[in-house]
N, C-alpha and C positions, 0 to 999 in steps of 0.2 A: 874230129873226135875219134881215136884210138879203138876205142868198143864198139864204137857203131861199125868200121870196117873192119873189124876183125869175127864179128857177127854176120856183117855182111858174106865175108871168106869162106866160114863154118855152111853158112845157109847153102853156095856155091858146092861147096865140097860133098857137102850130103844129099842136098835137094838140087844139084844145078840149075839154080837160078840165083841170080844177081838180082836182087831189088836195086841196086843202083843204076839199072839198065834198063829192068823191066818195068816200068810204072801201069801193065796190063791190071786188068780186073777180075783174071784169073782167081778161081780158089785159092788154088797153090802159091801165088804171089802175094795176096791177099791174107795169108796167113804167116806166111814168114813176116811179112811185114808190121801185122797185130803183134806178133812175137817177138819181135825184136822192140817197137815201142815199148810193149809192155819190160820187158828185161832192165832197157835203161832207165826206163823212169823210176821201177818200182824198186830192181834190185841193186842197179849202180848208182841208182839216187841223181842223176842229171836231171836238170832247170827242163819243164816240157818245152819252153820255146826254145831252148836249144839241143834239144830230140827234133823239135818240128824243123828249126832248121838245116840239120845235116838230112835231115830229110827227105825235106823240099817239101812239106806238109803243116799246114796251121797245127799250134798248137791244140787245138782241139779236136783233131783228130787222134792225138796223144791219150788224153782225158778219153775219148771212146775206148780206145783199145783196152784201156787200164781198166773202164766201167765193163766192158766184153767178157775181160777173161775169165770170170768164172764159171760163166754159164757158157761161153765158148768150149772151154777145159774139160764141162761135163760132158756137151752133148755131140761134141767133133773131136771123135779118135784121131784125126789128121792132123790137128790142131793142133793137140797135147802133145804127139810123139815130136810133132817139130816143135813146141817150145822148149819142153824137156831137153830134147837134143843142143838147142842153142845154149839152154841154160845151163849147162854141162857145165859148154866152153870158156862160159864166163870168167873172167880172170880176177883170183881173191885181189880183196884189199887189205892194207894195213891191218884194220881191225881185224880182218877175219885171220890175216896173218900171226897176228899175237895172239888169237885164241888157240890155234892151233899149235906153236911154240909150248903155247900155257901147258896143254893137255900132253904133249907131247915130254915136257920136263916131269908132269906126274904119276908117269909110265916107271913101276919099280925099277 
């Protein structure tokens, strides 16, 4: 899956750490890694068992991260500045590409 290693890249570049490497129970791994489930499931719409398998995690570890992050997001400033940041990176899709064409031809 394309997004998941290209999340994984971002998480490297900013935070150096590789969840694909690190499977520790570190905070810091432990969040990029909530954060990137949550990103695929929730904003690029990927099947949780196949989030869980590029993984290497039950699908239901998927389902936690997604039920976490709000009360994650409120109460861990470290959390949010790294979902945020990964979410950034995320790469528009079609749909979001034609909305923005749309808005972009309604510019006088």
């Amino acid at each position: 899956m394309r997004e998941y290693h290209e999340l994984c890249d971002q998480a490297v570049k900013h935070f150096g750490i590789d969840i694909r490497k690190d499977r520790s129970r570190r905070a810091e791994s432990v969040r990029i890694r909530h954060a990137i489930g949550k990103i695929l499931s929730v904003k690029a719409g990927f099947a949780l068992t196949e989030i869980g398998k590029v993984m290497g995690v039950d699908h239901t570890i998927i389902v936690y991260c997604r039920s976490m992050h709000a009360s994650r997001y409120r109460s861990d400033d470290r959390y949010a500045k790294i979902h945020d940041k990964l979410e950034m990176h995320e790469h528009p899709n079609e749909e979001s590409l034609n909305e923005i064409i749309k808005l972009i031809r309604e510019i006088p």
